[in-house]
C-alpha positions as CSV (number, residue, x, y, z in Angstrom):
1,X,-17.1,-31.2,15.7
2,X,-13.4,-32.4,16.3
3,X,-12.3,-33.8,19.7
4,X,-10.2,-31.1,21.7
5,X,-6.8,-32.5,22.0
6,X,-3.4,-31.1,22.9
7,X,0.5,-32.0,22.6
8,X,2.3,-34.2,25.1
9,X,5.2,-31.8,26.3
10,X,7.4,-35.2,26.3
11,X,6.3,-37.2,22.7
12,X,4.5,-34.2,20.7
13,X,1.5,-36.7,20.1
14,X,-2.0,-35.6,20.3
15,X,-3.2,-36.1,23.4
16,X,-7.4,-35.6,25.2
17,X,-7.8,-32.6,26.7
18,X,-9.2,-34.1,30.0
19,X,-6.7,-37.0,29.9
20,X,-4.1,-37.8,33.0
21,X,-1.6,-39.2,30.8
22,X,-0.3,-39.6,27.2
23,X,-1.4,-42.8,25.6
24,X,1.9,-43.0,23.6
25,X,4.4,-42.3,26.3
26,X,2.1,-42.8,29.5
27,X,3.7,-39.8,31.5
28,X,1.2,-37.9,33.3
29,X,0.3,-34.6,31.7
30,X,0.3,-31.2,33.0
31,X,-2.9,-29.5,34.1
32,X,-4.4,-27.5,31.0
33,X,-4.8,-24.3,30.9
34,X,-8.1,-22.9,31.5
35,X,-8.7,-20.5,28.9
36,X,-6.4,-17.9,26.7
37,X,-4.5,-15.6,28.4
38,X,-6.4,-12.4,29.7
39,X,-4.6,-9.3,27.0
40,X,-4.1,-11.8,24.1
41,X,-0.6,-13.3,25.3
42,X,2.5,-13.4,23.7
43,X,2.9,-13.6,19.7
44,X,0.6,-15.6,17.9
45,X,2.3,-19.0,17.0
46,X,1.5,-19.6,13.1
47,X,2.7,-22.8,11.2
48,X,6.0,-20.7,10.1
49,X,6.9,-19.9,13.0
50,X,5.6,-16.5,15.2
51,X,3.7,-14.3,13.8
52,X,5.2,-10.7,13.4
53,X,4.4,-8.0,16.2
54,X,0.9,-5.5,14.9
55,X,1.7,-2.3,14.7
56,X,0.3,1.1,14.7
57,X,-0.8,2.2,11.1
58,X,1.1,5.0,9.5
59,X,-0.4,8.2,8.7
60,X,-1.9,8.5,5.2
61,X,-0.3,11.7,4.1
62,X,3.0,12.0,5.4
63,X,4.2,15.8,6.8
64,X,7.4,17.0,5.8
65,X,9.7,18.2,9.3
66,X,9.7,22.0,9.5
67,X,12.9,23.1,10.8
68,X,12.6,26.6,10.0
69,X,15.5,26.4,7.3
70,X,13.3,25.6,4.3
71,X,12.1,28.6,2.3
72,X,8.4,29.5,2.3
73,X,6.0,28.2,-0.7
74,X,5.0,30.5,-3.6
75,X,1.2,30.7,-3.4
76,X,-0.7,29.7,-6.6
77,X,-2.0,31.8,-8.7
78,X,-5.4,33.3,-8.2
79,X,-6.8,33.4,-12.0
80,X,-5.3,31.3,-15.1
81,X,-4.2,34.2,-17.9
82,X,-6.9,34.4,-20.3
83,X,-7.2,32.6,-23.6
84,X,-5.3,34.1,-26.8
85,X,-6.5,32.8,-30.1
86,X,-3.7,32.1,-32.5
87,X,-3.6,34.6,-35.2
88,X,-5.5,33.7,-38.5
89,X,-3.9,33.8,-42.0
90,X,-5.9,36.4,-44.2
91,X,-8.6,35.1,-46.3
92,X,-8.3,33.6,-50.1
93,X,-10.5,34.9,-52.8
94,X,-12.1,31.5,-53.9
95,X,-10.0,29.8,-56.7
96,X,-6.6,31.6,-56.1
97,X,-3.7,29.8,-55.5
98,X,-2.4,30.0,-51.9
99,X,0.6,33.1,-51.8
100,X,3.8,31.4,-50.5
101,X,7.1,32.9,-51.0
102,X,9.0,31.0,-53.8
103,X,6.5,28.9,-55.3
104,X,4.9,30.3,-58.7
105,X,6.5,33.3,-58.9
106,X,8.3,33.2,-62.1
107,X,11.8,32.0,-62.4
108,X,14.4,34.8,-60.9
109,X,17.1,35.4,-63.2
């Protein structure tokens, strides 16, 4: 376990806790504080500087403003429309050639 220490307000170096004066400097030290401050203090003092403010979360699903001007939704349908198979080409006797316009016919003249 470390040695509590604190910064001399005059020099900036480390300095006992319980001491009466800075060993570098010699000038007497102010009485320490007690304990943290009662409601967590000020902003937390980070080694970039202060540490930003907390704030209150944001809702997870944001509501759009109603002002009265915006026109009411369609409601979703109730059933999808049913299924349609595609039509279906009319069967081939086995061995026939398929009947497409233009191809086989003899020669048009």
């Amino acid at each position: 376990m470390a040695t509590p220490t604190r910064p001399c307000p005059y020099c900036g170096a480390a300095v006992l806790m319980n001491a009466a004066a800075c060993g570098t400097c010699g000038r007497p030290m102010p009485a320490a504080p007690a304990g943290p401050p009662a409601g967590g203090g000020g902003p937390a003092k980070t080694m970039f500087g202060y540490a930003a403010p907390v704030r209150a979360p944001m809702p997870s699903t944001p509501q759009p403003p109603t002002t009265g001007m915006q026109p009411p939704r369609p409601a979703p349908p109730s059933q999808p429309p049913p299924y349609q198979q595609p039509p279906q080409a009319p069967a081939q006797p086995y061995g026939a050639p398929p009947q497409q316009p233009g191809y086989g016919a003899p020669p048009q003249q």
